[in-house]
Z-matrix of the N, CA and C atoms (Angstrom, degrees):
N
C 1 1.458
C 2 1.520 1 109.58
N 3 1.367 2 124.32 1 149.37
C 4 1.547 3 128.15 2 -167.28
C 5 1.797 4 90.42 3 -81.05
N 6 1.565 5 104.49 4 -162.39
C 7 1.063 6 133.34 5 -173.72
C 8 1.476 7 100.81 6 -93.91
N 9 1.474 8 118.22 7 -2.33
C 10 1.404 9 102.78 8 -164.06
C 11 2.040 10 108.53 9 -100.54
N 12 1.379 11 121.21 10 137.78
C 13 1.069 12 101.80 11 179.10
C 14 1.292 13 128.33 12 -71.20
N 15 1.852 14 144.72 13 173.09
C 16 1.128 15 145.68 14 171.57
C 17 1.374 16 129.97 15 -38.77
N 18 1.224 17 113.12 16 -27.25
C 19 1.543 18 146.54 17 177.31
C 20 1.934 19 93.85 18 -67.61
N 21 1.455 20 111.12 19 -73.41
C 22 1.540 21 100.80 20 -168.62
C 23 1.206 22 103.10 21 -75.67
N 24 1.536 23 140.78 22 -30.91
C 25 1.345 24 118.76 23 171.81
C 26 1.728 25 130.81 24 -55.03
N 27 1.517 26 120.60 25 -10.19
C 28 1.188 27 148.20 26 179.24
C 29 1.555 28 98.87 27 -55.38
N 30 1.212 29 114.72 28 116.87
C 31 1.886 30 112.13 29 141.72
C 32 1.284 31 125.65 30 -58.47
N 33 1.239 32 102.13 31 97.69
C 34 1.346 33 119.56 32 -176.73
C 35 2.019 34 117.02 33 -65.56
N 36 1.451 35 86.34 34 -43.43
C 37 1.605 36 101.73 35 -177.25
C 38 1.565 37 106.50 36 -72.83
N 39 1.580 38 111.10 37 -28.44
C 40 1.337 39 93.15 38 174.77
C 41 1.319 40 141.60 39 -118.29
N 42 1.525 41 108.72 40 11.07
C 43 1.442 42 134.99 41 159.69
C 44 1.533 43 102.97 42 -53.42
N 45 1.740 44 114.78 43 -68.27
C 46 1.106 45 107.19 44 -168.11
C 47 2.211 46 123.80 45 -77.57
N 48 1.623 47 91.92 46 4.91
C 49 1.390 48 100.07 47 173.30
C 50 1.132 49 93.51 48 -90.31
N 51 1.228 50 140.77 49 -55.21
C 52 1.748 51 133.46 50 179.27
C 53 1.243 52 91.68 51 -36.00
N 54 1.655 53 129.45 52 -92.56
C 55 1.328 54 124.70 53 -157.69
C 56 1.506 55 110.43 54 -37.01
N 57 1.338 56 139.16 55 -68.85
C 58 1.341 57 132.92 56 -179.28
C 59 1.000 58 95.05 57 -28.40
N 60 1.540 59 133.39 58 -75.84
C 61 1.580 60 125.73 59 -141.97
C 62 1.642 61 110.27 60 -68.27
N 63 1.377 62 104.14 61 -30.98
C 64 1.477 63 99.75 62 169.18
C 65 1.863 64 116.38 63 -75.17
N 66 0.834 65 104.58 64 -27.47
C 67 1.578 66 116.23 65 165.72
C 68 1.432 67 102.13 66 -65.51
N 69 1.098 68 130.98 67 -45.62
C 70 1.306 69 106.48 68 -166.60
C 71 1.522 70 123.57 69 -97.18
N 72 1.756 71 117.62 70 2.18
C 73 0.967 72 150.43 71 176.67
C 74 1.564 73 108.12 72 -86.80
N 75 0.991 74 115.03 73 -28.60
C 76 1.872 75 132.25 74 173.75
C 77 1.436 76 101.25 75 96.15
N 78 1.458 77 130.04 76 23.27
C 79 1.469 78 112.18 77 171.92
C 80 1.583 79 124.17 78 -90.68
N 81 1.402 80 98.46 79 -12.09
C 82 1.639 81 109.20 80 150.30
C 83 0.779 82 136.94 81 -94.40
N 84 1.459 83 149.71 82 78.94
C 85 1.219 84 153.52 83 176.16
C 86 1.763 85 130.27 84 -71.56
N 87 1.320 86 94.32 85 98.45
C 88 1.631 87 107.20 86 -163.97
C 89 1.122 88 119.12 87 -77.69
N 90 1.222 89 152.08 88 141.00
C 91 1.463 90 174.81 89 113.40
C 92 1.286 91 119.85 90 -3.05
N 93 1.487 92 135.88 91 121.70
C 94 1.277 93 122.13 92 154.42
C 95 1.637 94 129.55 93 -75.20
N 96 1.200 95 145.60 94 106.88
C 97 1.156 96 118.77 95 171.00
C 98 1.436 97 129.55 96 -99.74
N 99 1.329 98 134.86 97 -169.35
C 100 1.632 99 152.70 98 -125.23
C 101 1.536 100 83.08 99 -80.80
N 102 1.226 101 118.77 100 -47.47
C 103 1.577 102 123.90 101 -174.36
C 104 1.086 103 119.62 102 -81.33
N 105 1.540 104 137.97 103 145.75
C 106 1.070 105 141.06 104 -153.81
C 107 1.934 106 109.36 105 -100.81
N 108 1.508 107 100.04 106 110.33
C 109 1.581 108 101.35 107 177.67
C 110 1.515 109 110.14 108 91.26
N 111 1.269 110 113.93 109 6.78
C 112 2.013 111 116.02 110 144.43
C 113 1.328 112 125.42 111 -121.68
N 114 0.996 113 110.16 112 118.56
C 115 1.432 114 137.86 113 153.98
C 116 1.504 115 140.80 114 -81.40
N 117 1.337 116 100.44 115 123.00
C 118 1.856 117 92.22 116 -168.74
C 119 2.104 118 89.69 117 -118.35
N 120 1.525 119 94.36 118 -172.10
C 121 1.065 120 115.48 119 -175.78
C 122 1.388 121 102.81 120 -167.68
N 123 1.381 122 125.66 121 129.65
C 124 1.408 123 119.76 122 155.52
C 125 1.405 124 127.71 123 -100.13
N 126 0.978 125 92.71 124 132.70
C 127 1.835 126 119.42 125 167.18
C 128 1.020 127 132.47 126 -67.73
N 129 1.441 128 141.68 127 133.74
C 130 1.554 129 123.37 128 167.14
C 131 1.220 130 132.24 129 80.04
N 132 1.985 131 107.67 130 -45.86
C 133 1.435 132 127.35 131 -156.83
C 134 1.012 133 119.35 132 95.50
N 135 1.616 134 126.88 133 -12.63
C 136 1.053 135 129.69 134 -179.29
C 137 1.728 136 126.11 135 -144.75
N 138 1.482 137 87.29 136 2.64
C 139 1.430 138 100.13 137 162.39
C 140 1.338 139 111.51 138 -116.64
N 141 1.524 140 127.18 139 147.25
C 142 1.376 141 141.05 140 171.66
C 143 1.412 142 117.01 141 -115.16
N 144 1.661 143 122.18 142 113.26
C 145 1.577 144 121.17 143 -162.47
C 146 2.091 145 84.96 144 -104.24
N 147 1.419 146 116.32 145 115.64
C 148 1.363 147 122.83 146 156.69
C 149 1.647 148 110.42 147 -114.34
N 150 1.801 149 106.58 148 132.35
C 151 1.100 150 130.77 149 139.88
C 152 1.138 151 132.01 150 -101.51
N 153 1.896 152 113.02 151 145.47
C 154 1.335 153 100.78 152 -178.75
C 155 1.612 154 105.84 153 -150.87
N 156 0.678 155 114.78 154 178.96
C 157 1.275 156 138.75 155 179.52
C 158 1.608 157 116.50 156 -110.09
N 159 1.425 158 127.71 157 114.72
C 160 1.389 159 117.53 158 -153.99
C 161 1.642 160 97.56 159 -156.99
N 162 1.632 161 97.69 160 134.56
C 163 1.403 162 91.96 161 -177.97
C 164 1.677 163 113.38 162 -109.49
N 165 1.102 164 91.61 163 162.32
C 166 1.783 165 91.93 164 -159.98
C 167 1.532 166 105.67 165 -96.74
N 168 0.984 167 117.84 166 168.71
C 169 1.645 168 118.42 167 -162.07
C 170 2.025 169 97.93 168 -99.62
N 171 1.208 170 121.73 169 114.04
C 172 1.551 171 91.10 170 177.96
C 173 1.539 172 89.01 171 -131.05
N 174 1.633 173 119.52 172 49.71
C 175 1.380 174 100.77 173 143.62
C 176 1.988 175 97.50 174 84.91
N 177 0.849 176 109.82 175 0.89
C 178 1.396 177 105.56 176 -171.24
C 179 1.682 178 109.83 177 -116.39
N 180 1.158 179 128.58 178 143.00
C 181 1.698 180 100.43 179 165.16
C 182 1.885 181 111.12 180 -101.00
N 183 0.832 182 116.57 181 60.79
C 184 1.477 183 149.22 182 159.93
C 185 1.246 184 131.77 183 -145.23
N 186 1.221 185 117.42 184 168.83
C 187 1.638 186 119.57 185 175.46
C 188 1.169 187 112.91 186 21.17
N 189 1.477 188 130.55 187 -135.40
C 190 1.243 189 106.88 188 -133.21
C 191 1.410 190 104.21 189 131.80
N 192 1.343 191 115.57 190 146.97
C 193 2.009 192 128.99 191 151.18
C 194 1.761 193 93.37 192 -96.91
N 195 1.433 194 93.16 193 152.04
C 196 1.421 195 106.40 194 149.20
C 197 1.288 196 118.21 195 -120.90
N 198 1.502 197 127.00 196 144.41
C 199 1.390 198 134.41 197 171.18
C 200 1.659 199 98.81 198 -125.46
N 201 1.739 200 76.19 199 149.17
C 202 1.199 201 109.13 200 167.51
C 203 1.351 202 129.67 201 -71.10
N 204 1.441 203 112.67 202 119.28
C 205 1.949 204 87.42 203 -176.21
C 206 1.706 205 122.48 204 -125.79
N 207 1.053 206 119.17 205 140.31
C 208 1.920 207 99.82 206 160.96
C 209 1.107 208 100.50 207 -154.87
N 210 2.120 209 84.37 208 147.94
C 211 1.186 210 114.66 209 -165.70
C 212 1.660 211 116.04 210 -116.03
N 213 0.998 212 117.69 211 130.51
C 214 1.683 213 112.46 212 165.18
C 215 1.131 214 120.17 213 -70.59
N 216 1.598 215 140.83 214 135.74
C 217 1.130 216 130.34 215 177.38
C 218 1.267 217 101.44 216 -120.86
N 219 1.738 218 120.16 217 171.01
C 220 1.528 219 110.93 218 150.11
C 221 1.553 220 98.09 219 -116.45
N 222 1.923 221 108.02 220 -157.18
C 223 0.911 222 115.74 221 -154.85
C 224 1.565 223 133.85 222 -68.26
N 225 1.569 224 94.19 223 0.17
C 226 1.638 225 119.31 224 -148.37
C 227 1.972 226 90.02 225 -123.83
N 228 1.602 227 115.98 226 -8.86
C 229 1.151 228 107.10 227 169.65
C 230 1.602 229 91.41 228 94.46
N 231 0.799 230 162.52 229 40.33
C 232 1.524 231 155.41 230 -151.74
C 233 1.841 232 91.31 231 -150.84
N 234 1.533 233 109.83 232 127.40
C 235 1.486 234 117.76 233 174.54
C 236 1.405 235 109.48 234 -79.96
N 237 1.484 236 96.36 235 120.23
C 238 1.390 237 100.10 236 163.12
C 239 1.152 238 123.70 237 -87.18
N 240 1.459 239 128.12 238 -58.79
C 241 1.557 240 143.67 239 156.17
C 242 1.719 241 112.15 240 -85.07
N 243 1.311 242 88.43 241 156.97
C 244 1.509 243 104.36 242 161.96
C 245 1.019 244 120.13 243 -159.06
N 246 1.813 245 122.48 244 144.72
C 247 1.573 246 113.48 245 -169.92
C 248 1.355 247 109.07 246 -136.43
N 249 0.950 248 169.00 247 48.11
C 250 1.392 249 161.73 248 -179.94
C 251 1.610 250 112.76 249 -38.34
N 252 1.759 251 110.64 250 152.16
C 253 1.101 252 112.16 251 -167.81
C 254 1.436 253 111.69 252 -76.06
N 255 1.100 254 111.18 253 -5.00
C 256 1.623 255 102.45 254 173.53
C 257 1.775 256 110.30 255 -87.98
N 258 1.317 257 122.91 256 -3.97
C 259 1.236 258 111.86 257 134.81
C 260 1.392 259 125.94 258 -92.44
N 261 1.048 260 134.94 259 -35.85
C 262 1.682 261 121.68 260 176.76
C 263 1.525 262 85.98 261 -114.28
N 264 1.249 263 129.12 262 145.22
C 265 1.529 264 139.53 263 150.79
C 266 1.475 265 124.75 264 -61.20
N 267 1.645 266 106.99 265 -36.70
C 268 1.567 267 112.73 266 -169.35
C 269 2.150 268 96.91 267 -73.58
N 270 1.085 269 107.92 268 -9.61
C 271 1.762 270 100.97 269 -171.74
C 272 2.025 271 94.50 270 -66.81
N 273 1.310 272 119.46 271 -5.01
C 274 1.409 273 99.56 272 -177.91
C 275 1.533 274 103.74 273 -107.92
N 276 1.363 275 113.04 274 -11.86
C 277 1.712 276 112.22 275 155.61
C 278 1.153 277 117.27 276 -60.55
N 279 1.444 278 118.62 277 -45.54
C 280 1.379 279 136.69 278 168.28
C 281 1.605 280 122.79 279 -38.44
N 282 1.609 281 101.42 280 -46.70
C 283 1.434 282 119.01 281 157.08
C 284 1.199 283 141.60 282 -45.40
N 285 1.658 284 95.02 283 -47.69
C 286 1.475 285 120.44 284 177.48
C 287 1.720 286 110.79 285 -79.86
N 288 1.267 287 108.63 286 -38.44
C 289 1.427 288 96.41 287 159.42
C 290 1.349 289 143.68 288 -66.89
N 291 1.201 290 96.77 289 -48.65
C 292 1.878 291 103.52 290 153.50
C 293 1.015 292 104.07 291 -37.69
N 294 1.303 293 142.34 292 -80.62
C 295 1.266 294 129.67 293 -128.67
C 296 1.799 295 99.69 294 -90.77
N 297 1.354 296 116.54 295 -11.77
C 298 1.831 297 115.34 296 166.71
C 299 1.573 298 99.30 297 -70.69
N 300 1.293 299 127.55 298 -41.72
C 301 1.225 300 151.68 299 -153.19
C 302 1.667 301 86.07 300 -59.80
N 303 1.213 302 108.97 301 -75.90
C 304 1.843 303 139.47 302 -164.00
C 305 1.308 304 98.72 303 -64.99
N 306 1.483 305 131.98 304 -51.52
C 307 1.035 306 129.01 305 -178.68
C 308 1.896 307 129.41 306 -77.79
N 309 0.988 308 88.78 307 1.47
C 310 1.482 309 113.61 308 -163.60
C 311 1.890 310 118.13 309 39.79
N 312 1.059 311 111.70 310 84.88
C 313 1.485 312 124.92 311 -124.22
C 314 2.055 313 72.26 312 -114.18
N 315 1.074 314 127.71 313 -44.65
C 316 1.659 315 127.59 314 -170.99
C 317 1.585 316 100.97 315 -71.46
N 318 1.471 317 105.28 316 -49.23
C 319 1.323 318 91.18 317 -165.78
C 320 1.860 319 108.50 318 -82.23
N 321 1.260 320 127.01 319 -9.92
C 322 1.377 321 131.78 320 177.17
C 323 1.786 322 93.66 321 -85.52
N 324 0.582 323 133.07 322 20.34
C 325 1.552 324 132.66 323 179.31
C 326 1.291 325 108.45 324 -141.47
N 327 1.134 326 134.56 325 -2.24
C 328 1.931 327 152.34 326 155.55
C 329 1.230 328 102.75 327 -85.23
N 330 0.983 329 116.07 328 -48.70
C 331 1.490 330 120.40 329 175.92
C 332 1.084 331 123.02 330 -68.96
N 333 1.596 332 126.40 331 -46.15
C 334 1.825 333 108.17 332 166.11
C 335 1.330 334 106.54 333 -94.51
N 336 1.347 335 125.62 334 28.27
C 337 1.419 336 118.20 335 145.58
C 338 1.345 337 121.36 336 -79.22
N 339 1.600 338 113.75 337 -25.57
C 340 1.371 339 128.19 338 -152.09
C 341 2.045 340 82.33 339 -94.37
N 342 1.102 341 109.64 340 -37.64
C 343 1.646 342 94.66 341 -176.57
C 344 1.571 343 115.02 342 -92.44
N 345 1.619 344 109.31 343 -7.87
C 346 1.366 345 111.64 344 165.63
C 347 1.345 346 114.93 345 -36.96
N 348 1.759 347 103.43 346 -48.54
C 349 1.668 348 116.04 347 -126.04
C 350 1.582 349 73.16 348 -99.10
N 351 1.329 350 129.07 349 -36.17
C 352 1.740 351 114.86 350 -164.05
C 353 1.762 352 95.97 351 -76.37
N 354 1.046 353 137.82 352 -5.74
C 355 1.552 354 148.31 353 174.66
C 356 1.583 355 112.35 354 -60.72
């Protein structure tokens, strides 16, 4: 085995393309929580998948960047992984699905289609 730990040997690009695709298929079903713009989901029972939305500090008292983030957790809440979109890009699709996912964003959009059309 190299010098490198389990963490960098990880596919990064395609952990979080699995999750999208299962997210976007509906076999993940994401959570809103207390805070505004993260979403978790548990896995397994013992894994915890969080995305978030996080703003970065640049020294200003305005604005701001936001990044995209996700984190692996286990059962005790402790990060195992972490990915931000400025290493993979797709983790803020990832975002965006969660939060259609959590928000129930398909079926509220069936629905004022469905009263569009009786209009």
């Amino acid at each position: 085995m190299s010098g490198l730990s389990f963490a960098n040997e990880i596919d990064r690009k395609r952990l979080v393309e699995t999750i999208l695709e299962k997210t976007k298929t509906g076999k993940l079903n994401w959570r809103e929580t207390a805070m505004k713009d993260v979403y978790i989901i548990s896995v397994g029972g013992n894994t915890t998948l969080k995305v978030s939305l996080e703003h970065q500090d640049t020294g200003r008292s305005y604005g701001g960047a936001q990044l995209a983030m996700f984190r692996l957790l286990d059962e005790h809440g402790t990060v195992l992984l972490e990915i931000s979109e400025s290493e993979e890009t797709t983790v803020r699709k990832l975002l965006e699905s969660a939060k259609a996912s959590a928000l129930n964003v398909d079926d509220r959009v069936q629905s004022l289609m469905e009263v569009l059309q009786k209009l």
